[in-house]
KEMIFI-30147 format. One line per field, with one value per residue: x, y, z of N, C-alpha, C, O, CB in turn; residue number from 1. Coordinates in steps of 0.001 Angstrom, whole numbers, always signed. Glycine has a CB too. Example, Ala and Ser with C-alpha at 12.3 -4.5 7.8 and 13.67 -1.06 7.14 Angstrom:
BEGIN
n.xx	[+13190	+12850]
n.yy	[-5690	-2250]
n.zz	[+7800	+7080]
ca.xx	[+12300	+13670]
ca.yy	[-4500	-1060]
ca.zz	[+7800	+7140]
c.xx	[+13200	+12900]
c.yy	[-3300	+30]
c.zz	[+7800	+7870]
o.xx	[+14236	+13409]
o.yy	[-3319	+1138]
o.zz	[+8465	+8039]
cb.xx	[+11308	+14084]
cb.yy	[-4473	-598]
cb.zz	[+9046	+5725]
k	[1	2]
END
This chain:
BEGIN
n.xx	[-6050	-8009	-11015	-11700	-10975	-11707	-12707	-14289	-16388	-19103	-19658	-21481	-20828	-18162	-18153	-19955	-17631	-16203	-17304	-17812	-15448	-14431	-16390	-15459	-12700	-13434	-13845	-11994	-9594	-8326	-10364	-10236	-8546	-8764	-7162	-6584	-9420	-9769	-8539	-9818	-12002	-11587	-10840	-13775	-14598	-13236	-11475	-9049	-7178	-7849	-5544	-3708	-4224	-3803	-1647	+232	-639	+215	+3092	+2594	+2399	+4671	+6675	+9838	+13285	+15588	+18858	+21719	+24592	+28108]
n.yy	[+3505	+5033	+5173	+5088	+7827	+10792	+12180	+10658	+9470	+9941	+11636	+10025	+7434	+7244	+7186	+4873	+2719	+2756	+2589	+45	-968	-632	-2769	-4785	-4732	-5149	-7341	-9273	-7770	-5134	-2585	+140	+2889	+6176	+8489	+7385	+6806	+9876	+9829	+9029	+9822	+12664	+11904	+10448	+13078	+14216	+15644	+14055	+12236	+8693	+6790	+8143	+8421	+5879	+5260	+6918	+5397	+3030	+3771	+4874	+2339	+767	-1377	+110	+164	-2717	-2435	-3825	-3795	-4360]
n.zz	[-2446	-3771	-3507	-548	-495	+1102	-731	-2211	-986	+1621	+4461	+6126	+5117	+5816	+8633	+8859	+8095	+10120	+11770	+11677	+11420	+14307	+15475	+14814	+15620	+18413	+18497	+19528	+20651	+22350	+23462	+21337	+21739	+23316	+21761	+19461	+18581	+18190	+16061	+13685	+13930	+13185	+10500	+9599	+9535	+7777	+7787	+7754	+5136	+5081	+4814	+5595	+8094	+8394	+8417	+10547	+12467	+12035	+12466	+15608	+16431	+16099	+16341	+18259	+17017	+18086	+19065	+19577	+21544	+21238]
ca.xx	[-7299	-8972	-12165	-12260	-11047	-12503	-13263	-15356	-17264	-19411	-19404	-22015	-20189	-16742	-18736	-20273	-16737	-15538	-18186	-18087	-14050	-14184	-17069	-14706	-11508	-13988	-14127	-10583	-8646	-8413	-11020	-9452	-7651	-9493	-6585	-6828	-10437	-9773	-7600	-10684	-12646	-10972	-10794	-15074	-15264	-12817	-9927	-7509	-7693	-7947	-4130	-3160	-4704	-3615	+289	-37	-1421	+1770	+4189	+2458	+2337	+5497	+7884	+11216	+13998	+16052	+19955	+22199	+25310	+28870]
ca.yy	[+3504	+6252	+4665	+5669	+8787	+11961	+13139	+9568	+8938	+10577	+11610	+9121	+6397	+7098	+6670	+3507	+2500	+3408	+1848	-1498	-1421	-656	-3105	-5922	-4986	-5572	-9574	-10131	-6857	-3769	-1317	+1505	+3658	+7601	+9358	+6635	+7183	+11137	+10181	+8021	+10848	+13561	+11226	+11034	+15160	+14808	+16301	+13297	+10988	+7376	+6434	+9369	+7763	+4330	+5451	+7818	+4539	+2029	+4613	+4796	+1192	+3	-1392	+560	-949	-3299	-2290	-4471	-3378	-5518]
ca.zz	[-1696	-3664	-3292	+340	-557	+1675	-2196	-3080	-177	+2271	+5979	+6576	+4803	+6563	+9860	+8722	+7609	+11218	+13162	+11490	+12076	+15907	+16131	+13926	+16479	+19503	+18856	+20377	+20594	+23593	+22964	+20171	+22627	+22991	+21204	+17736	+18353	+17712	+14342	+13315	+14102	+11933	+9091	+9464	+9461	+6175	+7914	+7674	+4685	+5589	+4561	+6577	+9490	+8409	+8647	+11869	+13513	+11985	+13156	+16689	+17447	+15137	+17775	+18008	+16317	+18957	+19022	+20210	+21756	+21926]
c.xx	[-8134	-10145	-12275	-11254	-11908	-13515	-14263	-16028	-17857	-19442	-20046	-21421	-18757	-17326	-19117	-19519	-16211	-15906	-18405	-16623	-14022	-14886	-16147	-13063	-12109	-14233	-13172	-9469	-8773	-9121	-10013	-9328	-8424	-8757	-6165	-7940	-10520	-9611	-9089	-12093	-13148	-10891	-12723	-14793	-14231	-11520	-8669	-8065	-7355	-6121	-3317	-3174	-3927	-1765	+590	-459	-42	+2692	+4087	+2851	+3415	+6845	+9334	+12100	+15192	+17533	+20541	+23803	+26731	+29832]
c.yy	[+4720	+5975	+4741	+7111	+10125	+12826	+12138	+9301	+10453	+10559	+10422	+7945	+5856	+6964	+5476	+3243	+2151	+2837	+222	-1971	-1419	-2170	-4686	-6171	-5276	-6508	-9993	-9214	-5964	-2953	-281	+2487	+5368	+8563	+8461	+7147	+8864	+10981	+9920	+9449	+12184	+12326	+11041	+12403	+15477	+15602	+15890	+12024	+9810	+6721	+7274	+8640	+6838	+4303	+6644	+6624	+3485	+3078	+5001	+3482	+182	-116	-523	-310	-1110	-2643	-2957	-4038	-4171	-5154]
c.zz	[-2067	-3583	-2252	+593	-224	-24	-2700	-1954	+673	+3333	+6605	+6134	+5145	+7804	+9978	+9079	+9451	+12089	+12899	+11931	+13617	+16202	+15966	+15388	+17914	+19957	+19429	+20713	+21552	+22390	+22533	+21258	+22307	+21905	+19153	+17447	+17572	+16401	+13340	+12816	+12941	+10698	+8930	+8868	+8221	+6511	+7678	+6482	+4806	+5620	+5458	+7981	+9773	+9191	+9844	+13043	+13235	+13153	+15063	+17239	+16780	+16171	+17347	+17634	+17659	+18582	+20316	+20606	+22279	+22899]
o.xx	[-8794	-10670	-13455	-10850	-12700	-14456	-15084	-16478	-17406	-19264	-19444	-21506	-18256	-16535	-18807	-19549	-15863	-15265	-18961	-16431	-13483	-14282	-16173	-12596	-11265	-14631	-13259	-8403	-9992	-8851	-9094	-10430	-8604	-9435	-5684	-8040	-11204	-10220	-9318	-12727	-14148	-11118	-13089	-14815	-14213	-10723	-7632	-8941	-6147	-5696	-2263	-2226	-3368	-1110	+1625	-578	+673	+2803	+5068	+3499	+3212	+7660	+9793	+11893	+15673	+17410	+20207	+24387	+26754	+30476]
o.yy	[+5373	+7089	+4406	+7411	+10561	+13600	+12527	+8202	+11591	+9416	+9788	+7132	+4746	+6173	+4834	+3164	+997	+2501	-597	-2993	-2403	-2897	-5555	-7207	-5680	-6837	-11108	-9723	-5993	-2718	+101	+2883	+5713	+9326	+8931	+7851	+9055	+11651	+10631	+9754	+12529	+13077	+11643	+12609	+16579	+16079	+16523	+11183	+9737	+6219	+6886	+8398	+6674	+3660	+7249	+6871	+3187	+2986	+5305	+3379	-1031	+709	-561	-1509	-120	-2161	-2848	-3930	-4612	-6024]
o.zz	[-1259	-3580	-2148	+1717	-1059	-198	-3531	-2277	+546	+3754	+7471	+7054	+4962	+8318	+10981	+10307	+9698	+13085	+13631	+12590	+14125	+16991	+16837	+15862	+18714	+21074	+19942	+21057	+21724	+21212	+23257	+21638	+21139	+21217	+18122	+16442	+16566	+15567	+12361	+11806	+12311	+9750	+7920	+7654	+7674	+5703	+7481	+6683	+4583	+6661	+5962	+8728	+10857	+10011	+9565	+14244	+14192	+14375	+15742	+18280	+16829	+16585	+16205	+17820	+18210	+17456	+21496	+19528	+23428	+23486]
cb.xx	[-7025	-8959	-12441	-12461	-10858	-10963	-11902	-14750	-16463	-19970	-19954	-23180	-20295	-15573	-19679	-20558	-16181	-15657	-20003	-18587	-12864	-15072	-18589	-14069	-10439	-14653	-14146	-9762	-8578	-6532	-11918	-10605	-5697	-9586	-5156	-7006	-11021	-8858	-5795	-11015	-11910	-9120	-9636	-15867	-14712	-14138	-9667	-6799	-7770	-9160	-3704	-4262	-6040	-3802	+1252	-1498	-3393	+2807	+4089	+1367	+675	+5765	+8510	+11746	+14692	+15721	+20169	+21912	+24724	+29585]
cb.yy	[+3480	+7123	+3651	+4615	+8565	+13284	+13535	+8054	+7661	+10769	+12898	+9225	+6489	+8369	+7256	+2867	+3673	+4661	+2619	-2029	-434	+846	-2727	-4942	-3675	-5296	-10911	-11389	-6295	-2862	-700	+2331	+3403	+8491	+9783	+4854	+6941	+11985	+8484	+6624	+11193	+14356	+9353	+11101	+16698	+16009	+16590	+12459	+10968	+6439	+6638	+10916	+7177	+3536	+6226	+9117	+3907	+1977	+6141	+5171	+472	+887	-3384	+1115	-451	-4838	-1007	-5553	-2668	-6326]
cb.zz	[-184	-4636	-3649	+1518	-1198	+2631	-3640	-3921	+781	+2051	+6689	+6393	+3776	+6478	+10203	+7803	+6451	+11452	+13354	+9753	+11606	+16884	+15787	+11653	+16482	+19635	+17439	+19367	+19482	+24427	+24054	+18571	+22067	+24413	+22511	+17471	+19623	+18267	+13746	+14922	+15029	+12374	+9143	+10843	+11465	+5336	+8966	+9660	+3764	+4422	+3072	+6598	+9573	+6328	+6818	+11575	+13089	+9837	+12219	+16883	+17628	+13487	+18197	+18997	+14487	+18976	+18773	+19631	+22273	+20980]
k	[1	2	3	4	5	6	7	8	9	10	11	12	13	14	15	16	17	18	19	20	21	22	23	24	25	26	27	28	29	30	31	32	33	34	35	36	37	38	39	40	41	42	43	44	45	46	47	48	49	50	51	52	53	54	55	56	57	58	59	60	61	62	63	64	65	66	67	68	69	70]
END
């Protein structure tokens, strides 16, 4: 994904980017939660690059693994 690389794009174009995804998860999904919103955020202002985000957001909402016990 270096093509939305903090190094190939610009602030205004990771905001676009940002505001067309919220508006895309708003057709059938719970409003983006305040503390994703932050990650989303920092990845705009260039602090977190987008893949960063992407795998900080699996790992939040990636169900725990079931163990079964005999």
């Amino acid at each position: 994904m270096k093509e939305y690389s903090i190094a190939n794009t610009t602030r205004e174009e990771r905001a676009e980017r940002s505001a067309r995804a919220e508006a895309i998860n708003s057709l059938g999904c719970k409003p983006v939660a305040p503390e994703d919103q932050e990650l989303f955020q920092r990845h705009i202002d260039g602090e977190l690059e987008i893949d960063d985000v992407t795998q900080m957001l699996i790992d939040k909402y990636k169900e725990p693994k079931s163990y079964r016990f005999e």
